[in-house]
C-alpha positions in Angstrom: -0.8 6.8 32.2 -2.5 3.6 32.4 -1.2 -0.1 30.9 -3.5 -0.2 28.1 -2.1 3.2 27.1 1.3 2.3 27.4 0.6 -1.2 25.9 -0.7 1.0 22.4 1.3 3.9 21.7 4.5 2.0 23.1 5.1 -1.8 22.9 2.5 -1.8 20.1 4.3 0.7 17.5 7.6 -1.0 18.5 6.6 -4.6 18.1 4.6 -3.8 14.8 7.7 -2.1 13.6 9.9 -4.7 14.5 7.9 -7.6 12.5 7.5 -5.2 9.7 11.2 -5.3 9.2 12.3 -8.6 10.2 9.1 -10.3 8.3 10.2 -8.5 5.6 13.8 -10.5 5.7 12.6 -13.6 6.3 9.9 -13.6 3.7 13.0 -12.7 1.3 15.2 -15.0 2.6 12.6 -18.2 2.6 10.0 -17.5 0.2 11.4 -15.7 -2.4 9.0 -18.0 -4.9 5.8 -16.6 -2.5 7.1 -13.0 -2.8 4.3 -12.1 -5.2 0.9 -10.8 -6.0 -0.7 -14.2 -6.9 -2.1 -12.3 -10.1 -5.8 -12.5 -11.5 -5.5 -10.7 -14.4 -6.1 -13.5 -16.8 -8.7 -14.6 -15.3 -11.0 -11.5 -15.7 -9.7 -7.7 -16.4 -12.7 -6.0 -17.1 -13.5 -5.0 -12.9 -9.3 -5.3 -12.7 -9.6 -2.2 -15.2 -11.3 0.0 -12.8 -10.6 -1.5 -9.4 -6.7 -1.5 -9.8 -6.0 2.1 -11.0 -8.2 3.3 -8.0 -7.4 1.6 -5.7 -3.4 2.1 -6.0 -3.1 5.3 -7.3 -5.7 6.9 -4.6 -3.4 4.9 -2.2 0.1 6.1 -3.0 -1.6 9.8 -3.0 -2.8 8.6 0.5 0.9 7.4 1.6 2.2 10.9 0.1 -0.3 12.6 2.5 0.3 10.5 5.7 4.0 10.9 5.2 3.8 15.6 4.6 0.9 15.4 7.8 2.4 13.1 10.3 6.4 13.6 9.2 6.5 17.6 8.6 5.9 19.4 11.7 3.6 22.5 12.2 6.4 25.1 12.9 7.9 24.0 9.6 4.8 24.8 7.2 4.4 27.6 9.7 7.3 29.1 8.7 7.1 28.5 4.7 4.0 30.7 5.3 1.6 27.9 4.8 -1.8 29.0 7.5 -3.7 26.9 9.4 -6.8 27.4 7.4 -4.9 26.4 4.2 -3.1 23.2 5.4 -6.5 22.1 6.9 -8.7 22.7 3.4 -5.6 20.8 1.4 -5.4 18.3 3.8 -9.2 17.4 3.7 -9.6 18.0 0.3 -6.8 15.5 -1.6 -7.2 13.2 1.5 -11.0 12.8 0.8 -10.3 12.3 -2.9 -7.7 9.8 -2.2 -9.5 8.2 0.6 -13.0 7.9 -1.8 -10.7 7.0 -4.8 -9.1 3.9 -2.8 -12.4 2.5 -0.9 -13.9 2.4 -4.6 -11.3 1.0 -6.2 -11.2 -2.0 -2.9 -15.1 -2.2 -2.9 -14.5 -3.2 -6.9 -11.3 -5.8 -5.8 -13.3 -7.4 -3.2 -16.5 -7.6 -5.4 -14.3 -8.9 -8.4 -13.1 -11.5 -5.7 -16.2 -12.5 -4.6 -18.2 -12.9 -7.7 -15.8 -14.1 -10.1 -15.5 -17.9 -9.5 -11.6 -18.7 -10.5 -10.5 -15.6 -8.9 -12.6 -16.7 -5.7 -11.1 -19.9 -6.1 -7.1 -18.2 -5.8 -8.4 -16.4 -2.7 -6.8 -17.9 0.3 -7.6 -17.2 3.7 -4.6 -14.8 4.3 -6.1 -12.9 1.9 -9.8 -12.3 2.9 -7.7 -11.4 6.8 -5.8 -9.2 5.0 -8.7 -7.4 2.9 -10.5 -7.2 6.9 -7.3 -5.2 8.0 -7.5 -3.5 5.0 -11.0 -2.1 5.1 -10.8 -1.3 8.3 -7.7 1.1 8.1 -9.3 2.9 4.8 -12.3 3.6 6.2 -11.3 4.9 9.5 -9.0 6.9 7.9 -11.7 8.2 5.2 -14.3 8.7 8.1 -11.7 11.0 10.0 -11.0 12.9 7.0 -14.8 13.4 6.5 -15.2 14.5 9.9 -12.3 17.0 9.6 -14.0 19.1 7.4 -17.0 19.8 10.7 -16.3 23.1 12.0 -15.5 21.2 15.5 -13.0 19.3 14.4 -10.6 18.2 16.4 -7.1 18.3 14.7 -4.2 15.5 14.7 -1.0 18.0 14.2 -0.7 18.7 18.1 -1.5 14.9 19.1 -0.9 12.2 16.6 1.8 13.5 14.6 4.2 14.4 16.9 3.5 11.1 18.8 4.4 9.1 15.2 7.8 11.1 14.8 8.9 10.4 18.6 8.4 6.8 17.9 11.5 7.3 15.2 13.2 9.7 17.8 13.5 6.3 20.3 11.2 8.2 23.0 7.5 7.2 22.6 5.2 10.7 23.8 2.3 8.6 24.5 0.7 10.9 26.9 -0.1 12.7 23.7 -2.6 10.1 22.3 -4.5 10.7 25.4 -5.6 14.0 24.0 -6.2 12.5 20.5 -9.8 12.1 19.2 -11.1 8.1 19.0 -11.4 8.2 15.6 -7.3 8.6 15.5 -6.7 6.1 17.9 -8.6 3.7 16.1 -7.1 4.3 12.6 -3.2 4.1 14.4 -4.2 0.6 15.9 -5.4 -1.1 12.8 -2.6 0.8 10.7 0.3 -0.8 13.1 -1.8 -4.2 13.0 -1.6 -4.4 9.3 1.9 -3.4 9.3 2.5 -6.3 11.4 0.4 -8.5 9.2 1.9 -7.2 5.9 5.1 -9.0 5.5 3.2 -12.7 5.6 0.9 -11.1 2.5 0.5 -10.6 -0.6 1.1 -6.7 0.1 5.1 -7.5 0.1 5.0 -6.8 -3.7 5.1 -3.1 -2.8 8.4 -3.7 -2.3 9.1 -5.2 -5.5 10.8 -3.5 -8.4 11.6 -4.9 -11.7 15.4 -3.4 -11.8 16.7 -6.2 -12.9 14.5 -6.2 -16.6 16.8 -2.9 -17.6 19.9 -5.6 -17.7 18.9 -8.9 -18.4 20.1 -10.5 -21.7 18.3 -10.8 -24.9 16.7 -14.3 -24.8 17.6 -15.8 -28.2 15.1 -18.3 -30.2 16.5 -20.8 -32.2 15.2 -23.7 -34.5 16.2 -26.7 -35.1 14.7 -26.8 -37.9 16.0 -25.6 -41.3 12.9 -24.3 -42.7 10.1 -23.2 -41.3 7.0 -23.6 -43.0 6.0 -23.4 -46.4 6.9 -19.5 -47.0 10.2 -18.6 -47.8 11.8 -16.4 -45.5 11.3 -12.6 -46.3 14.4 -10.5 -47.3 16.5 -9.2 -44.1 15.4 -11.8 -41.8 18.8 -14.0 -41.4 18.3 -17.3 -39.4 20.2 -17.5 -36.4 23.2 -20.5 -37.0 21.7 -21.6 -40.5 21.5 -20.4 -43.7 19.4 -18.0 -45.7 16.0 -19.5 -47.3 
């Protein structure tokens, strides 16, 4: 096994892994004000209303098929009575969906961002090397999808996946991405480079939930003056801390 090989499906997974996390912390801890996704939407929302749904629901169905192809083994589906033939056609067919649905919808973000002056204006240059990383991962991943569905194809479930779950069993197969086709090794590079990227991006608002709007208070609007207007007040509404017009 040479350096370079060592240097990719070792140190490389482990290092990305390790800045994903602790990036993640740090971002929290010292920019919890930057911890956003810099929103465009009032600046134009007719290319937002295509490019958005797209390009985030084709890539959640994306994570959910990265997560069932390279976290559940063979032997398991094996044994549910799922075939080879029949994991293969599902695979290809709701990857290439997802994959097309997700380029489009970031072909329409990046045009939006491009040609619409005040949302060009917000773009910073984290962004346009994030969008690079971006690009690069979708369509290496959509391009091996593509090419999965050639009656040569050369499959991932003997090669890459196992080599991603002994990553999280703390003993690194790398000898298995040797056998792996280049399109594979490609798309696992710039995936664990734009994990390692993510934290310091706007892509940290994946992470964000808004828990805390279920038990905020009521926020409460008060006057200070007695009567507003020249209407009286209609029947029913009492003011807050005054009296009734």
């Amino acid at each position: 096994m040479s350096a370079l090989e060592i240097l990719l499906w070792v140190v490389l997974p482990y290092v990305s892994l390790a800045i994903f996390i602790g990036g993640h912390i740090w971002r929290y801890k010292y920019d919890k004000f930057g911890w956003t996704t810099r929103s465009s939407q009032l600046y134009e929302r007719k290319l937002l209303r295509w490019g958005s749904p797209l390009f985030h629901f084709g890539i959640l169905a994306a994570l959910i098929g990265h997560v069932a192809g390279l976290g559940i083994p063979k032997s398991w589906t094996d044994a549910v009575g799922i075939s080879e033939a029949m994991y293969h056609a599902m695979a290809v067919g709701i990857g290439a969906i997802a994959g097309f649905c997700t380029l489009a919808g970031l072909a329409i973000l990046i045009y939006r961002r491009r040609t619409v002056g005040p949302v060009f204006s917000a773009t910073t240059k984290n962004d346009k090397f994030m969008y690079v990383f971006l690009t690069v991962t979708i369509l290496t991943g959509l391009t091996n999808t593509v090419l999965g569905a050639l009656p040569d194809h050369v499959g991932y479930r003997e090669t890459v996946s196992p080599w991603f779950r002994s990553i999280f069993y703390f003993n690194p197969q790398a000898e298995l991405m040797a056998d792996a086709a280049l399109g594979f090794k490609v798309h696992a590079v710039s995936a664990l480079l734009l994990f390692a990227i993510w934290p310091f991006t706007r892509l940290v608002h994946v992470f964000s939930a808004p828990l805390g709007y279920f038990t905020r208070p009521y926020i409460v609007y008060r006057s200070r003056d007695q009567h507003l207007g020249n209407r009286a007040t209609p029947r029913g509404w009492d003011r807050v801390g005054g009296p009734r017009s």
